[in-house]
C-alpha positions as CSV (number, residue, x, y, z in Angstrom):
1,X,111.5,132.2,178.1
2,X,114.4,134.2,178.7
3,X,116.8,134.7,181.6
4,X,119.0,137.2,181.9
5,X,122.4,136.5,184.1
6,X,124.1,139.0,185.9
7,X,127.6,140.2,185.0
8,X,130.6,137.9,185.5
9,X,128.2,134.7,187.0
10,X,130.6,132.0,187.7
11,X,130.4,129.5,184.9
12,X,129.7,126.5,187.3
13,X,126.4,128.2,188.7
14,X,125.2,128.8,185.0
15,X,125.7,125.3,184.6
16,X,124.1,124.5,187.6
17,X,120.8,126.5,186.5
18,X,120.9,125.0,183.1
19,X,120.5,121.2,184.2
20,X,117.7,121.9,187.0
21,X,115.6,123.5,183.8
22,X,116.5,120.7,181.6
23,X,115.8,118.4,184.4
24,X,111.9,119.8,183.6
25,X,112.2,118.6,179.8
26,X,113.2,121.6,178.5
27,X,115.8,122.8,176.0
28,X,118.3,125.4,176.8
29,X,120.4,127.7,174.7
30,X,123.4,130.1,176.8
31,X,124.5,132.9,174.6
32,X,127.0,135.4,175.9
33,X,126.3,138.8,174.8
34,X,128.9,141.8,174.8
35,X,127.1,143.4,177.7
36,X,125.1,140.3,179.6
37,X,124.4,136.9,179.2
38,X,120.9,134.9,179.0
39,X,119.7,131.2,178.6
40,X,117.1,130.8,176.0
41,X,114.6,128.1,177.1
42,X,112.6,126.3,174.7
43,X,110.0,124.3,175.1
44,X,106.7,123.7,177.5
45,X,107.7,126.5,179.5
46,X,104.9,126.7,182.4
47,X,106.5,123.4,183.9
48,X,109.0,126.7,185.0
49,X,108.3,128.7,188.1
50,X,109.2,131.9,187.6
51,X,109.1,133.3,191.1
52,X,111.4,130.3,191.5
53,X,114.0,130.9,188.8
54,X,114.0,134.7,189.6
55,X,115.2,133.8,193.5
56,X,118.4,131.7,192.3
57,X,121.4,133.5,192.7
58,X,122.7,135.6,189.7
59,X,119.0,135.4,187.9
60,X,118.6,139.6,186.9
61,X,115.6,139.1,185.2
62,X,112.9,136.5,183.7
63,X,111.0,136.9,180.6
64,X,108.6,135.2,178.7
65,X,108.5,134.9,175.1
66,X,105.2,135.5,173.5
67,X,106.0,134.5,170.0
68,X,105.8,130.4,169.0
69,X,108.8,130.6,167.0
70,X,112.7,130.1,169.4
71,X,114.9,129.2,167.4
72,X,114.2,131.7,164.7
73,X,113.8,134.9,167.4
74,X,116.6,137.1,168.0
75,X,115.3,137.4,171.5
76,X,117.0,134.2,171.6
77,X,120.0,134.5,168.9
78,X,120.9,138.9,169.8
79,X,123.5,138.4,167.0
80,X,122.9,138.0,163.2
81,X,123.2,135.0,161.4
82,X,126.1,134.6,158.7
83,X,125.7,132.0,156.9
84,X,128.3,130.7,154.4
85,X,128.1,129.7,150.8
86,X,131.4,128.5,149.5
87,X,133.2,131.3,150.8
88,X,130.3,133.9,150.2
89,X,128.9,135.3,152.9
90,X,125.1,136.3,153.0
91,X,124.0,138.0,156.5
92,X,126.0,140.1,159.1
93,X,126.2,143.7,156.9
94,X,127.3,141.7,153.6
95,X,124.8,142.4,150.6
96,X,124.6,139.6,148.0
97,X,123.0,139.7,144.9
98,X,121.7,136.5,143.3
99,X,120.6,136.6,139.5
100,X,119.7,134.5,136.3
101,X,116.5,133.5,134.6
102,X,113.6,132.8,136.2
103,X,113.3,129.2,134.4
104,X,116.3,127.2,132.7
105,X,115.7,127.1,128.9
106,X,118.9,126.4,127.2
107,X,122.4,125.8,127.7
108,X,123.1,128.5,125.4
109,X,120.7,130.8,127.4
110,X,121.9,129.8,130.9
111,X,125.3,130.2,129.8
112,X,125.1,133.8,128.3
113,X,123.0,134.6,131.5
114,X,125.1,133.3,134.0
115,X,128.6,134.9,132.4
116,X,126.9,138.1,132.3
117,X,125.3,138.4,136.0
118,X,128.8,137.5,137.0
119,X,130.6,140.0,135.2
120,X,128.5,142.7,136.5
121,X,129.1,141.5,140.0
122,X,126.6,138.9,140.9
123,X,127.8,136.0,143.0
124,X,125.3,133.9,143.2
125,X,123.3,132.0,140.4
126,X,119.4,131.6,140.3
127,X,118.0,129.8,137.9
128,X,114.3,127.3,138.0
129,X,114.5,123.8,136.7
130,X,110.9,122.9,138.5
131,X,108.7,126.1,138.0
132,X,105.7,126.2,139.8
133,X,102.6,127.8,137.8
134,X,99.4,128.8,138.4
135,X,98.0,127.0,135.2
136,X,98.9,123.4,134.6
137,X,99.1,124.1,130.7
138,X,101.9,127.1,131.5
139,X,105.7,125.6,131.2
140,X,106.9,124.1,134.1
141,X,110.4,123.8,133.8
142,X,113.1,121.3,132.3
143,X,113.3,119.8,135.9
144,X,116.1,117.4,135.8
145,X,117.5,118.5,132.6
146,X,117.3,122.1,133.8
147,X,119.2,121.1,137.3
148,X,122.3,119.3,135.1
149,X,122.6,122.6,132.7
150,X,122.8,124.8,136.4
151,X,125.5,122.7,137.0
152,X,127.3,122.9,134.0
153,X,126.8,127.0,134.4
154,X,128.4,126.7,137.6
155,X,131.2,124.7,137.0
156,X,131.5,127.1,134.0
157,X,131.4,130.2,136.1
158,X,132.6,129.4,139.9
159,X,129.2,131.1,140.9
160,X,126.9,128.9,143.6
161,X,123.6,127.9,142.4
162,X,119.8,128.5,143.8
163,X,117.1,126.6,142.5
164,X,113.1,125.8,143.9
165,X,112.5,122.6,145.2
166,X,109.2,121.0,144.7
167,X,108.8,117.8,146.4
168,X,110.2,115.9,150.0
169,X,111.0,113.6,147.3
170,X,113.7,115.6,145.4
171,X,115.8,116.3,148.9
172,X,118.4,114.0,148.6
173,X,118.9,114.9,145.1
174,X,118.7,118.6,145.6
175,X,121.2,118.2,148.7
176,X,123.5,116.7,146.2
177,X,123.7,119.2,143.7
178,X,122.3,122.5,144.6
179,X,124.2,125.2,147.0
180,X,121.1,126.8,147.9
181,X,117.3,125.3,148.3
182,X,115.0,127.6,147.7
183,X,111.5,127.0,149.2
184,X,108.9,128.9,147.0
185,X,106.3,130.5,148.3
186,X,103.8,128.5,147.3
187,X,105.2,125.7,149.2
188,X,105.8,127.7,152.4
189,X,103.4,126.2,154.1
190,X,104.3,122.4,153.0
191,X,105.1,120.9,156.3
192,X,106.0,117.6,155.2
193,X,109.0,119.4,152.6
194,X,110.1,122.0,155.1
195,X,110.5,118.7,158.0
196,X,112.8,117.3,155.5
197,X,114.8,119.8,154.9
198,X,115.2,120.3,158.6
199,X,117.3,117.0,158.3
200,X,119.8,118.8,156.8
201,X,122.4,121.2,156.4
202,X,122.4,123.0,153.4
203,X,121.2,126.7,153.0
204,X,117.8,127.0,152.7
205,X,116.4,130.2,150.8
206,X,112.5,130.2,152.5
207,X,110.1,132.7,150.2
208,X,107.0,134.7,152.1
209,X,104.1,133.0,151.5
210,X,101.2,134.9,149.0
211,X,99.5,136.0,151.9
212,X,101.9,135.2,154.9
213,X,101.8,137.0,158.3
214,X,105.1,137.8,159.5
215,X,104.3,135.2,162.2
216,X,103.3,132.2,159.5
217,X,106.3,133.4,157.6
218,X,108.5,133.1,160.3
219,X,107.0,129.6,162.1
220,X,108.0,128.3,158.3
221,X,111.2,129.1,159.3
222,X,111.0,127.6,162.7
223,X,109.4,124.5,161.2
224,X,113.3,123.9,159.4
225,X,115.4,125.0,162.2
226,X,113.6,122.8,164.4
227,X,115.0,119.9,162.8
228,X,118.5,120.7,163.4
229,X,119.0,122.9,160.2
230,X,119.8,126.8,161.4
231,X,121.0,128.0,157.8
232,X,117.7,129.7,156.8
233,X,117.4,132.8,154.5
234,X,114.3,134.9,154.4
235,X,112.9,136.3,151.5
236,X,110.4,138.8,151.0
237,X,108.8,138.5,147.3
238,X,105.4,140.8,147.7
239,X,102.2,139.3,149.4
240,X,98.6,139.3,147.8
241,X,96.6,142.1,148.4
242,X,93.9,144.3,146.9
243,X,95.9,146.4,144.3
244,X,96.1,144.5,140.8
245,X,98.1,147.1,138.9
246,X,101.3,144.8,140.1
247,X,101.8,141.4,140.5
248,X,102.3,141.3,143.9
249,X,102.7,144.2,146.6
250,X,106.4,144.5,147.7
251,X,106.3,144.6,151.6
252,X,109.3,146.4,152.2
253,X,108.6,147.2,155.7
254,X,108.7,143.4,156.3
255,X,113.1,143.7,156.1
256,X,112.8,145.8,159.1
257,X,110.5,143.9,161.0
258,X,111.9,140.7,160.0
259,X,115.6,142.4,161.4
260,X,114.1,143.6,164.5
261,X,112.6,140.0,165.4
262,X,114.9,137.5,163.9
263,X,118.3,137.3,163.3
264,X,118.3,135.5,160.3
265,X,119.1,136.7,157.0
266,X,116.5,138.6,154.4
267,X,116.5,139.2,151.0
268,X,114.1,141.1,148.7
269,X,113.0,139.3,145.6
270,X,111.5,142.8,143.6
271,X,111.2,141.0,140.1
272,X,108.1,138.5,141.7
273,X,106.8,141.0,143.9
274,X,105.7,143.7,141.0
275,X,105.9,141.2,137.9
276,X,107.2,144.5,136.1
277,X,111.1,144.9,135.1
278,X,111.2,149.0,135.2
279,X,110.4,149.0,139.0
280,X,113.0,146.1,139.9
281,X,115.9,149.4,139.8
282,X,113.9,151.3,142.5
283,X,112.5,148.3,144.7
284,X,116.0,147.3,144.3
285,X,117.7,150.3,145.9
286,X,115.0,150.8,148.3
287,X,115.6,147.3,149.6
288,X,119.1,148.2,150.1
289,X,118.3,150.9,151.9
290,X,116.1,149.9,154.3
291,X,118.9,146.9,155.6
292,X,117.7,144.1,153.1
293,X,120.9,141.8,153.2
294,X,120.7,141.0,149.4
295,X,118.6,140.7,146.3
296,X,117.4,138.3,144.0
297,X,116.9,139.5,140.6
298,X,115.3,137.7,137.3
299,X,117.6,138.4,134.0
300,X,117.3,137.1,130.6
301,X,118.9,137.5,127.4
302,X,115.6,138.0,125.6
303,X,113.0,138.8,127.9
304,X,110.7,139.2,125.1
305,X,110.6,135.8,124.4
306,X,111.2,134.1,128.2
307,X,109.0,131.2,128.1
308,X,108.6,132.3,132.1
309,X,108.2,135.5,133.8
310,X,109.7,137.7,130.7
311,X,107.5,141.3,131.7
312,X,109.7,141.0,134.9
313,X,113.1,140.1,133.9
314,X,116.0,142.6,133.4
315,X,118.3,142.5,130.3
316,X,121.9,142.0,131.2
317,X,122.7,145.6,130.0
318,X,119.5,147.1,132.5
319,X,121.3,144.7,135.1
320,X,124.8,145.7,134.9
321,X,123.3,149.3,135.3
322,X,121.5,149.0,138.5
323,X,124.8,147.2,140.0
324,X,126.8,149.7,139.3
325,X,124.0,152.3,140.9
326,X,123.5,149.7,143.4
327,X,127.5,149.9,144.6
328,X,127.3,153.3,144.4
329,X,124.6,153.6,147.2
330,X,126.0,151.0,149.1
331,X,129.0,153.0,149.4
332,X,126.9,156.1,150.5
333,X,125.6,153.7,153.2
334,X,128.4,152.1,154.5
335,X,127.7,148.6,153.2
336,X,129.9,145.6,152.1
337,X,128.9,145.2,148.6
């Protein structure tokens, strides 16, 4: 529920209103706006009169919120969402780009990877220690060995690092040494993991489900802000549907829609959703354009021979051409970049 305050309410009646709706067990959440103010309530919300809360003084209007997730709606949040990853801001009309293999194979590959992303202007490292695969007999990852060679990359580089979690289990380690957690999308939907990370603080990277709803996607998201963590990114990676000529189908209008009801952060992930490197460039640009607030983009030095994900993976040389097309557009549109 939502109530709007009248201009210039005196602060000691706001607080006055607040503690007779938390008096009912509810949570409240005052945001002032540039134009009005509201209090966000959360919780069991038809222990609330309306009738009644529209009568106190100052009250403008009362609405109800239809949709389960609060903490994730902009309804409740009007502003964006910056959130801040040693200094690099993802959110708020800054476009990031994160890059690097889709699975960690080598310190020499990581390495070559990760010093070429960053010279063409990527500031944030991806790279997969735990990969999960369809087929149990397909490589899943280096794990730990993998996490310990993204570390060396970034203490090599200065660039943050984004890897998948796989397990509740792995938290404490992941908090540890990981700037980003990225939720897959497989595991978008595992409770249990998404409680735990909750518990903390770090940035959490959440991936769209295979076939996600908005509405799943973004009760995934309330599931970690619930806990106490508000540093969620949202990223739309292509949902299952009845075409097979890509991988995935890229939902691009879900950046708009995501915008419009959130006010957390989205990226596009273009390389999952079409499993095909010639149509990263154009997803790419047309993410950009339609207010996507960064990408994530698979590159390897030998795509050819990836032991994950190769058909969809850009050579460093494709890469540091669609960053300089991609700065050229975000010029054209008034974008940091």
């Amino acid at each position: 529920m939502i109530i709007q305050l009248e201009v210039n309410t005196p602060e000691k009646d706001i607080q006055e209103l607040i503690e007779k709706i938390n008096q009912k067990g509810l949570h409240t959440n005052y945001v002032v706006g540039d134009n009005h103010s509201i209090i966000g309530v959360i919780g069991d919300t038809s222990k609330v009169d309306l009738e009644e809360i529209e009568a106190q003084k100052h009250v403008a209007k009362v609405m109800r919120v239809q949709e389960p997730y609060k903490k994730a709606n902009r309804a409740f949040h009007p502003d964006n969402t910056i959130i801040d990853v040693n200094g690099i801001k993802i959110g708020g009309g800054n476009f990031v780009v994160m890059s690097g293999p889709c699975s960690v194979e080598s310190k020499e590959q990581i390495e070559i990877v990760a010093n070429a992303v960053k010279t063409s202007g990527s500031t944030i490292l991806r790279g997969g220690a735990y990969k999960p695969r369809t087929s149990p007999y397909a490589f899943q990852g280096l794990e730990l060995e993998g996490l310990e060679l993204l570390k060396l990359a970034r203490k090599a580089t200065g660039m943050p690092i984004v890897t998948e979690i796989m397990s509740p289990n792995l938290v404490e380690k992941f908090v540890e040494d990981v700037d980003i957690i990225q939720v897959g999308a497989r595991n978008m939907q595992n409770f249990d993991l998404l409680k735990e990370l909750g518990k903390t603080q770090k940035p959490i990277l959440l991936k769209r489900g295979l076939s996600a709803t908005i509405e799943e996607f973004l009760m995934s998201a309330e599931y970690i802000m619930a806990g106490g963590n508000s540093n969620v990114i949202l990223c739309e990676r292509g949902i299952r549907t009845y075409e097979t000529y890509t991988r995935n189908t890229l939902d691009i209008s879900a950046v708009p829609v995501l915008k419009k009801l959130s006010h957390l952060p989205v990226i596009v992930d273009p390389s999952h959703a079409t499993g095909k490197s010639w149509l990263v460039d154009p997803l790419s640009k047309a993410a950009m354009a339609v207010g996507a607030d960064g990408l994530m983009i698979e590159v390897h030095n030998d795509p050819a021979n990836a032991l994950c994900d190769g058909p969809q993976s850009l050579t460093p040389e494709a890469f540091d051409k669609l960053m300089k097309e991609l700065k050229v557009l975000a010029k054209a549109l008034n974008i940091d970049f």
